[in-house]
VEXDREN-2710 file (C-alpha; in Angstrom, 1 decimal):
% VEXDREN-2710
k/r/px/py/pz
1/UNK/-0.9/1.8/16.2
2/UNK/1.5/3.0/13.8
3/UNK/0.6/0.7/11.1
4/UNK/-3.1/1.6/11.5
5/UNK/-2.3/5.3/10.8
6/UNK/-0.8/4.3/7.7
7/UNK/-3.3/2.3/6.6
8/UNK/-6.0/5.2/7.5
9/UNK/-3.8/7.3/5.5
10/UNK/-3.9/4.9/2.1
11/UNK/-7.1/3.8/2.1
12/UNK/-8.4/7.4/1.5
13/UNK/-5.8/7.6/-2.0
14/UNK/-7.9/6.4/-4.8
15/UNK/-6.4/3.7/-7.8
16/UNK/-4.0/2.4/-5.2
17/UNK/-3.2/-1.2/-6.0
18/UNK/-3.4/-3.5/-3.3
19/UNK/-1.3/-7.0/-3.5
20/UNK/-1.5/-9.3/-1.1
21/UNK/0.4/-12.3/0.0
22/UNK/4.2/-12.9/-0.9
23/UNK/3.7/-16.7/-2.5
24/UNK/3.0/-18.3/-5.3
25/UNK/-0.3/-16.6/-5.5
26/UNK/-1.5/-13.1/-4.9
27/UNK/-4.2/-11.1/-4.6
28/UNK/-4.7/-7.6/-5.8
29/UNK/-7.4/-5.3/-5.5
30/UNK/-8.5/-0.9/-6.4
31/UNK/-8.6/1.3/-3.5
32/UNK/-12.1/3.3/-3.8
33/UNK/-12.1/6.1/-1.3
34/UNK/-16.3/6.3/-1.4
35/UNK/-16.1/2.4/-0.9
36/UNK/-14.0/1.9/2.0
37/UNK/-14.6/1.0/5.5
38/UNK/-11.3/0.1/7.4
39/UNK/-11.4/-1.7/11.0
40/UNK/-9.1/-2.8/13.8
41/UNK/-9.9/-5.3/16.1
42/UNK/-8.0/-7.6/18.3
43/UNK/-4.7/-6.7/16.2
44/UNK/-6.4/-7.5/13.0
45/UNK/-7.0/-4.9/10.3
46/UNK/-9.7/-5.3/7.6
47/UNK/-10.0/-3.0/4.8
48/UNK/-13.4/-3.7/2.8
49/UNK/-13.9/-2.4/-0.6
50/UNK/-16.7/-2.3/-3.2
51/UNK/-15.8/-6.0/-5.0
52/UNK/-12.9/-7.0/-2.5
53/UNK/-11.4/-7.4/1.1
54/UNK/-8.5/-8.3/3.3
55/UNK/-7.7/-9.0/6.9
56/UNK/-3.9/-8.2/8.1
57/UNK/-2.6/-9.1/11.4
58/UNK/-1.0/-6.1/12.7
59/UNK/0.2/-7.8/15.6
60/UNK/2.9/-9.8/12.5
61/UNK/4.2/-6.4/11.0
62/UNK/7.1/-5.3/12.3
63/UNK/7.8/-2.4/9.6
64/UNK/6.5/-0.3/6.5
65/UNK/8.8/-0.5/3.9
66/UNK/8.6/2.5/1.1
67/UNK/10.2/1.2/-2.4
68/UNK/11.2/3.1/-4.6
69/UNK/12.2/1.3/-8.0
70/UNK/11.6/1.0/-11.8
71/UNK/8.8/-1.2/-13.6
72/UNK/9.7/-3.8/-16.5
73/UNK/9.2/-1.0/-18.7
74/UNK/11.2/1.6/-16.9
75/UNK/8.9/3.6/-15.1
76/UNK/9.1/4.7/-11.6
77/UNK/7.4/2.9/-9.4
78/UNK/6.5/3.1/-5.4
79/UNK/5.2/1.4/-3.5
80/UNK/4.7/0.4/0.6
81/UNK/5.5/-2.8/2.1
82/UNK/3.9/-4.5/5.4
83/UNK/6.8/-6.4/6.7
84/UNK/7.4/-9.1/8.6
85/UNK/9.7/-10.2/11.2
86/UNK/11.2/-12.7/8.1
87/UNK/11.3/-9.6/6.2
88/UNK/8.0/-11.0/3.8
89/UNK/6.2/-8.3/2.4
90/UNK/2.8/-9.4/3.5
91/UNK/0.9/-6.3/1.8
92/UNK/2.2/-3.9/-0.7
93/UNK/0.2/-0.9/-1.4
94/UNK/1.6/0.5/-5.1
95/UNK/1.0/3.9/-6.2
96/UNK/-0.6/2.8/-9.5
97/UNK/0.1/4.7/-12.5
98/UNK/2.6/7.2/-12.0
99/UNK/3.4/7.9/-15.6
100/UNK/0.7/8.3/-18.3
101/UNK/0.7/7.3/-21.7
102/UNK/2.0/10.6/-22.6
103/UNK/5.1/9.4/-20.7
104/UNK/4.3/12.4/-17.7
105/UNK/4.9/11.4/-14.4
106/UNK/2.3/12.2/-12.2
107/UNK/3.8/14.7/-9.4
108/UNK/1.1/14.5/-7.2
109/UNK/1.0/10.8/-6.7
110/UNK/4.9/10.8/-6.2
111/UNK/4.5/13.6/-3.5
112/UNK/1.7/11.8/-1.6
113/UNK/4.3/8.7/-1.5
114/UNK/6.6/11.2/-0.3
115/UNK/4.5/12.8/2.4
116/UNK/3.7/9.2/3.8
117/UNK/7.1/8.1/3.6
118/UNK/8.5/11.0/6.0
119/UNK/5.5/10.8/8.5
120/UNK/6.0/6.8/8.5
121/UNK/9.4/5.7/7.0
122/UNK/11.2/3.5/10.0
123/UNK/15.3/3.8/10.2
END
């Protein structure tokens, strides 16, 4: 239940970058608030949006994981991690473009992250 809160939460933050799958190849995909239609059934969710989708099995996530790090260009970055029992990140939600070109970091993007991350963050 947990995880589905989150995920109601996020899919109402537009230009959210979704990536999913930890392997050799990944999908990634725009959240679009006016686009969305999130459902849970039988411990799957599936988040539908304008060109793309994606089916999670709750029922496999153990934890939401908020990262906070630096981009190859040393930017902030944040992001939140499904976990696994294994500890794979099966879907990470990124807070896309935190800094504009200006070099400005974007404080209301960084206090949504941290808003989520203290309703939702796991010890």
């Amino acid at each position: 239940m947990e995880m589905e809160l989150l995920l109601k939460e996020l899919v109402t933050y537009p230009g959210l970058n979704w990536v999913i799958g930890p392997g050799k190849a990944v999908a990634e995909g725009k959240t679009d608030p006016a686009r969305v239609k999130l459902s849970v059934e039988n411990g799957w969710a599936t988040v539908e949006m304008a060109e793309w989708h994606c089916h999670l099995a709750l029922t496999e996530i153990t934890r939401a994981k908020f990262v906070e790090s630096l981009t190859s260009k040393g930017k902030p970055s944040r992001s939140v991690h499904f976990v696994n029992v294994a500890g794979d990140s099966l879907l990470r939600v990124y807070f896309s473009k935190l800094v504009d070109e200006a070099g400005v970091v974007d404080a209301g993007k960084l206090a949504r992250f941290d808003a989520l991350r203290a309703k939702f963050d796991q010890p």
